[in-house]
N, CA, C and O atoms as a GROMACS GRO file, in nm:
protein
  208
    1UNK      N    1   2.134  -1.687   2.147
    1UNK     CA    2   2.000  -1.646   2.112
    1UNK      C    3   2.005  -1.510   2.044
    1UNK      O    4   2.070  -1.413   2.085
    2UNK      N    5   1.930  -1.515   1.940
    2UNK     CA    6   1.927  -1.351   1.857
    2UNK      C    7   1.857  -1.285   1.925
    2UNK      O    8   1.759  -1.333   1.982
    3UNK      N    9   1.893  -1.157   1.933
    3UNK     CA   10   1.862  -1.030   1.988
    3UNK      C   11   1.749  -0.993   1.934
    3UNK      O   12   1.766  -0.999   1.812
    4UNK      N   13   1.633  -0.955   1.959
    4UNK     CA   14   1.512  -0.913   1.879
    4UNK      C   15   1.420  -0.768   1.914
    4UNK      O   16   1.357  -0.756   2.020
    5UNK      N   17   1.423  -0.666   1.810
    5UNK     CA   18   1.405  -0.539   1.891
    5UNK      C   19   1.260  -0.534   1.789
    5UNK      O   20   1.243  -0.552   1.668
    6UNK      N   21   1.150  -0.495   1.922
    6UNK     CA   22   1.024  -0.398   1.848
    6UNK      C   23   0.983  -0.277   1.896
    6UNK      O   24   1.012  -0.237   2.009
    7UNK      N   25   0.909  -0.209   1.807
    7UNK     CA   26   0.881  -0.076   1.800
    7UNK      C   27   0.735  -0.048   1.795
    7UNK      O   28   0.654  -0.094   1.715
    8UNK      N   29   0.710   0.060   1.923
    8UNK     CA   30   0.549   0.088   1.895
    8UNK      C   31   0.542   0.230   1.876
    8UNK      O   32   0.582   0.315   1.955
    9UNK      N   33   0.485   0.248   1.757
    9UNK     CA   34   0.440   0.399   1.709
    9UNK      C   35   0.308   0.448   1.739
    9UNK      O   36   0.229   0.363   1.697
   10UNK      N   37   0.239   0.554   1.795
   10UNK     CA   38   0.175   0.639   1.844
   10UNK      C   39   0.156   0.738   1.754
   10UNK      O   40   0.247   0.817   1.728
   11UNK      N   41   0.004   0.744   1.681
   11UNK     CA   42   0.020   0.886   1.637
   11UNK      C   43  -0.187   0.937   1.679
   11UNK      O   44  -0.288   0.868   1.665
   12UNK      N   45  -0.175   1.042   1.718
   12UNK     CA   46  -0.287   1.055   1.778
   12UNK      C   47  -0.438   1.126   1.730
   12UNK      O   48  -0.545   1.128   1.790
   13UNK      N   49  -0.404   1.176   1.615
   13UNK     CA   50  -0.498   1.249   1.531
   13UNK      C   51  -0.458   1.245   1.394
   13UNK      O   52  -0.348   1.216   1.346
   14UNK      N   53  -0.577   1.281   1.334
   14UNK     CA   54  -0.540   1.305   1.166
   14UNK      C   55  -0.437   1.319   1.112
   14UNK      O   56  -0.380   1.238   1.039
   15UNK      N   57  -0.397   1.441   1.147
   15UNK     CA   58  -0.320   1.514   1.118
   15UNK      C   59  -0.163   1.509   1.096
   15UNK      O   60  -0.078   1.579   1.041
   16UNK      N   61  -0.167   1.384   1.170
   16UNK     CA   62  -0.028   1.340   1.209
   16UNK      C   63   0.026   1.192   1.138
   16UNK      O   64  -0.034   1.088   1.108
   17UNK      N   65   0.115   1.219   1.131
   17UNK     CA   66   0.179   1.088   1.007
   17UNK      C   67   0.294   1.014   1.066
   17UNK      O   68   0.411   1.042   1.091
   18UNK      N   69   0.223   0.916   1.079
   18UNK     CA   70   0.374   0.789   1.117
   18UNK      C   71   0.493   0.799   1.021
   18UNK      O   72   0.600   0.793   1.082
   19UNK      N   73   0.506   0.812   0.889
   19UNK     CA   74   0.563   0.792   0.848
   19UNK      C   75   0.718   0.861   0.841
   19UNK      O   76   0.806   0.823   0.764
   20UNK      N   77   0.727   0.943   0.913
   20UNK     CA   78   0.889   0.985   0.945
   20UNK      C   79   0.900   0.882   1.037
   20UNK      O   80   1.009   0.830   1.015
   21UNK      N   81   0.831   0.810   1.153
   21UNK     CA   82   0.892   0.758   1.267
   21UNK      C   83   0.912   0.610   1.222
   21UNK      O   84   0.987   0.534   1.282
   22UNK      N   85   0.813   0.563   1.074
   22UNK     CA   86   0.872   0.423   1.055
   22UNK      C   87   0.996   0.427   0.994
   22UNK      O   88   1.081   0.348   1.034
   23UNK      N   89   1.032   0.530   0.878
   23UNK     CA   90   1.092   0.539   0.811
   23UNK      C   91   1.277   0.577   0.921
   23UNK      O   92   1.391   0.552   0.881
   24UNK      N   93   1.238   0.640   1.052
   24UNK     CA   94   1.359   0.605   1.148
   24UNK      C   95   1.368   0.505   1.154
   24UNK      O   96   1.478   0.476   1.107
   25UNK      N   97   1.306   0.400   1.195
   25UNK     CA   98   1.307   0.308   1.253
   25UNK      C   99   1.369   0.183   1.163
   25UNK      O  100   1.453   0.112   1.220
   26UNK      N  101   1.334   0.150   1.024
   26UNK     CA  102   1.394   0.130   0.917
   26UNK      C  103   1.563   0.132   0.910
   26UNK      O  104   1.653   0.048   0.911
   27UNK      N  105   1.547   0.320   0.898
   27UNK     CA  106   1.701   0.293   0.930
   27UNK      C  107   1.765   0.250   0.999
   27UNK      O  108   1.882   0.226   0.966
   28UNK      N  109   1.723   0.225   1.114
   28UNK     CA  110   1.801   0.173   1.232
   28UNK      C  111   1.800   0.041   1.280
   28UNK      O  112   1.837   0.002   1.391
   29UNK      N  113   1.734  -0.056   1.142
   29UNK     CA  114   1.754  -0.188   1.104
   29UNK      C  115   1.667  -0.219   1.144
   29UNK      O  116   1.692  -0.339   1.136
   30UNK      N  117   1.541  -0.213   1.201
   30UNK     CA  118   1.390  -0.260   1.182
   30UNK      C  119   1.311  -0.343   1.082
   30UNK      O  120   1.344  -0.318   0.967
   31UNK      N  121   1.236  -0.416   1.092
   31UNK     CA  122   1.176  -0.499   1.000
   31UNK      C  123   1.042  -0.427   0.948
   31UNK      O  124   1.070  -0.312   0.981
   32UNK      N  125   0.954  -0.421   0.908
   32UNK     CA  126   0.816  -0.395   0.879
   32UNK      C  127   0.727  -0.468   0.989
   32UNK      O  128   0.628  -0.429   1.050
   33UNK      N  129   0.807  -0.603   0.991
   33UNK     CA  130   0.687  -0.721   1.126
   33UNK      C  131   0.726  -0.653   1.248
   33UNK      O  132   0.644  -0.675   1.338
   34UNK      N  133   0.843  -0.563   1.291
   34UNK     CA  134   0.866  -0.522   1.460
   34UNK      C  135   0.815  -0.457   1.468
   34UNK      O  136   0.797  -0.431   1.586
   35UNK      N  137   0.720  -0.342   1.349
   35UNK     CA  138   0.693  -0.242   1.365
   35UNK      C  139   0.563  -0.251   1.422
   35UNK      O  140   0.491  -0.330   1.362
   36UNK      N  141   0.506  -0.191   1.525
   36UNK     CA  142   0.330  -0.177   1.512
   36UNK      C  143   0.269  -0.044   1.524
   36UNK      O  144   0.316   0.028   1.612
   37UNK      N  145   0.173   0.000   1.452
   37UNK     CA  146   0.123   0.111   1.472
   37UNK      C  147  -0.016   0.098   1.504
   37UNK      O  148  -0.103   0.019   1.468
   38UNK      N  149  -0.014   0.224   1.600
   38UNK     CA  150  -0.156   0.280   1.680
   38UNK      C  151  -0.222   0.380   1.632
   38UNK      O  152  -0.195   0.489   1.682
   39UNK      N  153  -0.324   0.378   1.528
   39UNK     CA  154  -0.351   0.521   1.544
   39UNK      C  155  -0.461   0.592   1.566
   39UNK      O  156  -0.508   0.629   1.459
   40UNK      N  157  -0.551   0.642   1.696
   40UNK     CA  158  -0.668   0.681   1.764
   40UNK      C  159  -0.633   0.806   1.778
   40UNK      O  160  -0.519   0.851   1.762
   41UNK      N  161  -0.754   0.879   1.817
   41UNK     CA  162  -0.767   1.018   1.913
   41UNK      C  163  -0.808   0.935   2.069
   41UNK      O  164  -0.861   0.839   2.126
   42UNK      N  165  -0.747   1.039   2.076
   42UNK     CA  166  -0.706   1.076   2.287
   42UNK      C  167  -0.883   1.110   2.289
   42UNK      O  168  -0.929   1.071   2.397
   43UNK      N  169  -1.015   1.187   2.177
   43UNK     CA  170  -1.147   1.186   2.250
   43UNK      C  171  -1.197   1.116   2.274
   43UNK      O  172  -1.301   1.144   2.334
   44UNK      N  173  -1.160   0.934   2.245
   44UNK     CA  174  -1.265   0.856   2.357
   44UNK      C  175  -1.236   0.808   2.413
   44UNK      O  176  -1.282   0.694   2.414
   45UNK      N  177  -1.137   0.840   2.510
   45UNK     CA  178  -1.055   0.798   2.631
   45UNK      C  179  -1.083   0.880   2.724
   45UNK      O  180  -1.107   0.832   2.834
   46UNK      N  181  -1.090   1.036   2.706
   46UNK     CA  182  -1.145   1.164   2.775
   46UNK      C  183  -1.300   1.115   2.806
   46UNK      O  184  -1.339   1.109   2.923
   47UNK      N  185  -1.361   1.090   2.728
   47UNK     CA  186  -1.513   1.121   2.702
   47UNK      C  187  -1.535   0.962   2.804
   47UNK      O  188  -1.642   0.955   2.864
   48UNK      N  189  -1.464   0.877   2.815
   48UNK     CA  190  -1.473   0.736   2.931
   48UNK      C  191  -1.445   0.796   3.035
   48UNK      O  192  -1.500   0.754   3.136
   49UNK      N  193  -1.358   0.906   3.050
   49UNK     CA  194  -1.286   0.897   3.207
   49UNK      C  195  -1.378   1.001   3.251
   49UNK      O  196  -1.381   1.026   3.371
   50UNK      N  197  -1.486   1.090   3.138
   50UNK     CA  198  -1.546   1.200   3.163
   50UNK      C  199  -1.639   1.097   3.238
   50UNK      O  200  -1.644   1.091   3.361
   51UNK      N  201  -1.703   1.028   3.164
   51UNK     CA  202  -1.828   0.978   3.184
   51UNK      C  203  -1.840   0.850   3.286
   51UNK      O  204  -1.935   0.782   3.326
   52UNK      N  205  -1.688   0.849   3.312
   52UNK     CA  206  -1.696   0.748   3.484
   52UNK      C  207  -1.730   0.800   3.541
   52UNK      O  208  -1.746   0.761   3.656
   0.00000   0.00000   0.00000
């Protein structure tokens, strides 16, 4: 059975750019389909746990 590796990227604000961490990931023989990216702010997760 082939070995099958995926990758989850995190980036949390504007400001911030996946693209060094796909572009690792690439190198290190990654597909474009293993890859998945997330990209939210951490304020409406605060502002839920505020407002529980």
């Amino acid at each position: 059975m082939e070995e099958r590796k995926f990758v989850y990227i995190r980036v949390s604000s504007k400001d911030q750019n996946e693209g060094r961490q796909i572009e690792s990931m690439k190198n290190q023989g990654l597909n474009d389909r293993d890859i998945f990216i997330d990209k939210q702010s951490g304020k409406i997760l605060t502002e839920l746990i505020i407002s529980y």
